[in-house]
N, C-alpha and C positions, 0 to 999 in steps of 0.2 A: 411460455416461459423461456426465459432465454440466460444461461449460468456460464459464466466463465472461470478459468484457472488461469492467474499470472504469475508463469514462476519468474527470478531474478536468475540469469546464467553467471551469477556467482560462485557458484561453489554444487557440492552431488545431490539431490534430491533426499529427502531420508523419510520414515515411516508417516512424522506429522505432516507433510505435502504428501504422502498420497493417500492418508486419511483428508482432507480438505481437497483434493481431485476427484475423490470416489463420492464423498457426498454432493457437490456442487454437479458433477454429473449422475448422478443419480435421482436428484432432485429433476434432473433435467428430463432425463429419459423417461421416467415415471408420468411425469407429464405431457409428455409429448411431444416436448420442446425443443429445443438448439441447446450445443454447448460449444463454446467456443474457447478458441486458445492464445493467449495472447506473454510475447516475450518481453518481459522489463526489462528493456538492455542499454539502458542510459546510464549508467554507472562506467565510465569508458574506463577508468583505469583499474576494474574486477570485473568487469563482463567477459565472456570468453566463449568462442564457437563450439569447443567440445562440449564446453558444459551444457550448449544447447542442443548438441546430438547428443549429449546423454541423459537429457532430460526427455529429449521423444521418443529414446530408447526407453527408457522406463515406462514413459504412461503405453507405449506398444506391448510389453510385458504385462502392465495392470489388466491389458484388456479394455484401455479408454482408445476412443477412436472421435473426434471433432469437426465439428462443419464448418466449411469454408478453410482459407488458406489461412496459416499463424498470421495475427498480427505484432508487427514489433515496433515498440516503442524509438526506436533508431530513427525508424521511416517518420515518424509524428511530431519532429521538433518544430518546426514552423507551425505548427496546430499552437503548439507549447507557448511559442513566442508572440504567435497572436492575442493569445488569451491573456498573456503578461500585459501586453502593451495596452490591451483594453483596461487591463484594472489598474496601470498608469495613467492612463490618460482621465481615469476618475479617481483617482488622490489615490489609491484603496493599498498604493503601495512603496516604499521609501528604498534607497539605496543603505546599503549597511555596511561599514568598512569595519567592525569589531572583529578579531580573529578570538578563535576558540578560549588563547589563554585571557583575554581582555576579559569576555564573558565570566570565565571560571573566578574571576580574581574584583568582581565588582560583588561587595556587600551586600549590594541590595537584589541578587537576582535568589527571588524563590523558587521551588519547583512546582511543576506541575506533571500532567499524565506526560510530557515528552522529555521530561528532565526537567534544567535548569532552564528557567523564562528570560525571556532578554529583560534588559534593564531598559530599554528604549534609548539609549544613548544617540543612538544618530535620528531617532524619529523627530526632533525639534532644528536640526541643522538647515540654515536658508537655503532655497532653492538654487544661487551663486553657488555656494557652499559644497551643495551636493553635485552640481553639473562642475565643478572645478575638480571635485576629487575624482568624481565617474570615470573621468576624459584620464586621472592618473594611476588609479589607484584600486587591486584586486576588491572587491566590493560583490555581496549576496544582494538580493532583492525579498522583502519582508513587508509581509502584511499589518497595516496595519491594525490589528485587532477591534480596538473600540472604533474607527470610525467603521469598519465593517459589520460590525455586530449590529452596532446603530441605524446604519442601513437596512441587514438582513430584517432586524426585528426578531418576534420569537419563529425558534424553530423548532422543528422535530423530524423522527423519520419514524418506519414502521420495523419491528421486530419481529419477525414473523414467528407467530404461536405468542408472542407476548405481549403485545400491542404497542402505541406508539411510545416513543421516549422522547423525551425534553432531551435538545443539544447543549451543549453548554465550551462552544467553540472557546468561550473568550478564559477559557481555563489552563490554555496553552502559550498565551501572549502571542507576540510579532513573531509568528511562524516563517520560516524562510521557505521562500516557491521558488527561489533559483538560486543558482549559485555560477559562478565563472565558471565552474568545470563541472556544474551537471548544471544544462540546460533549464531543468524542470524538476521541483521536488517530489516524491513519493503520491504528497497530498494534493499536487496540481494534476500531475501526468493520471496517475490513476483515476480520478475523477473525470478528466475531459475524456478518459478513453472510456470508460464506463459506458458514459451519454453517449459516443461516436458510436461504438457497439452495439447500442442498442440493450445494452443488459437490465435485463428487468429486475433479477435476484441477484444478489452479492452474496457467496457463499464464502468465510473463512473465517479466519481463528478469535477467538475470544480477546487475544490479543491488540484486536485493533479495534473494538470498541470504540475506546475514545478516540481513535480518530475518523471512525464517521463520523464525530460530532462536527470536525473541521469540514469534512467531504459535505457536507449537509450546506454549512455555509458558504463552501467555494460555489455549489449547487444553485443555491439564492442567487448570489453575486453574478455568476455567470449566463444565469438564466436556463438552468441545465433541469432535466427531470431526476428526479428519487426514486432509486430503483427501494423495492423493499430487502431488508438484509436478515444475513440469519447468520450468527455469530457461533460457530461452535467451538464444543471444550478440544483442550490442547492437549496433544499425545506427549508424554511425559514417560522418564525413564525411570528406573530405580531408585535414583535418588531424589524423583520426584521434582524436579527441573525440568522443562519444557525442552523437548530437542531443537538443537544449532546444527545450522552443515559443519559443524565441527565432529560431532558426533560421527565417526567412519563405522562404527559399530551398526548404526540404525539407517546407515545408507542404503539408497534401494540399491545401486551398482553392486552392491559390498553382499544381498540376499538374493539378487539375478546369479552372481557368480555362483553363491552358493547351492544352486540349483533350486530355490524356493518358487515353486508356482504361482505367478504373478495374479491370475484371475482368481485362484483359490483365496488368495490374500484378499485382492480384492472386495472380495465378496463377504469374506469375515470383516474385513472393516463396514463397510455398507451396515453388518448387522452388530457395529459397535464391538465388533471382536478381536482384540489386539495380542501380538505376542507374545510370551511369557516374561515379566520383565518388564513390559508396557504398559503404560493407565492413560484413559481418557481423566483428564483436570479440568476445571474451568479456573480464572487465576483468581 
């Protein structure tokens, strides 16, 4: 078994990240397996160095300790831009010059599990068309959905303890895999590093369910293996909302200072035991 933890050096670590570090290593150690650690830091204009010395100041505090050296998403762009250019060069992916408010302001876009779905607006513009604007003009790069789906065919992954689940990628429409100023989306970057790693188990929040349903089809597409996943419930505050690094309350920096025993913690979460204040949720 092989489980990793990818934090974002966005912002402070807070209690739901290191209930989702304690179990994915847990899982691990129990096993006998690896766990590894891997930095999502391709977000250039919110990634930040402290935040990554104070994100291995914390899991040093929880009492997590990881094999091998961090891997950082920083170092992996040319992985990123490989994988792009292959799903270009097999149609699987279009140029998109729509900005945010174009989107918000078109009638026809419904939502789905990641908000609002594109409308496909630029998915019919001629090849002239598209190579005219590229060469001028800020522009994402987006999947196109059905003809990907129609390739994939059906899919599924396993849920571990609950068996497999039907994906249902095409629920999301023309997802964006790059953009001018992030290299690689969420759902590209994390998937190729997945399969690079070697991760056999995906351990994290209930929250991103539906988007292994896209990880599943990037998976097909790319020729990648499926690791088995295990979705756990989200640590949730009083008010019963899921914790945001906004939350300075439920930050781990914010219970180290306070002198709270990091492995003592640890080990209460392991056995599902939060806070005063705290609830396990599933949403």
């Amino acid at each position: 078994m092989l489980t990793r933890f990818a934090p974002s050096p966005t912002g402070e670590l807070h209690l739901g990240h290191a209930y989702s570090v304690v179990c994915a290593y847990a899982a691990a150690r129990a096993a006998g397996g690896d766990f590894r650690l891997r930095i999502d830091d391709i977000d250039g204009s919110r990634s930040r160095e402290d935040y990554v010395a104070g994100s291995l100041a914390d899991l040093a505090w929880l009492g997590i300790d990881w094999d091998g050296a961090p891997v950082r998403q920083s170092n992996r762009l040319g992985c990123y831009a490989a994988a792009l250019d292959d799903l270009r060069a097999r149609g699987f992916v279009y140029p998109c010059f729509c900005t945010r408010a174009d989107i918000a302001a078109s009638l026809s876009a419904p939502h789905g599990p990641s908000g609002a779905i594109y409308p496909g607006t630029c998915r019919g513009l001629s090849a002239a068309t598209r190579d005219r604007r590229v060469a001028a003009e800020p522009h994402c790069w987006r999947l196109d959905m059905a003809r990907a789906v129609a390739e994939a065919g059906d899919l599924a992954w396993e849920e571990q303890g609950q068996g497999h689940r039907v994906a249902d990628p095409a629920a999301h429409g023309d997802i964006v895999l790059a953009r001018k100023d992030a290299p690689a989306s969420y759902h590209l970057a994390s998937t190729l590093d997945d399969a690079a790693m070697g991760i056999t188990h995906v351990v994290r929040g209930a929250d991103l369910i539906a988007s292994t349903d896209v990880h599943r089809l990037l998976q097909a597409l790319l020729r990648l293996p499926t690791p088995i996943y295990r979705h756990h419930a989200l640590v949730c505050g009083a008010d019963g909302k899921r914790l945001a690094k906004r939350d300075a309350a439920a930050s781990l920096k914010s219970l180290r200072e306070a002198g709270i025993d990091g492995r003592v913690l640890a080990a209460d979460l392991a056995g599902d035991r939060l806070p005063a204040g705290y609830s396990l949720q599933n949403p």
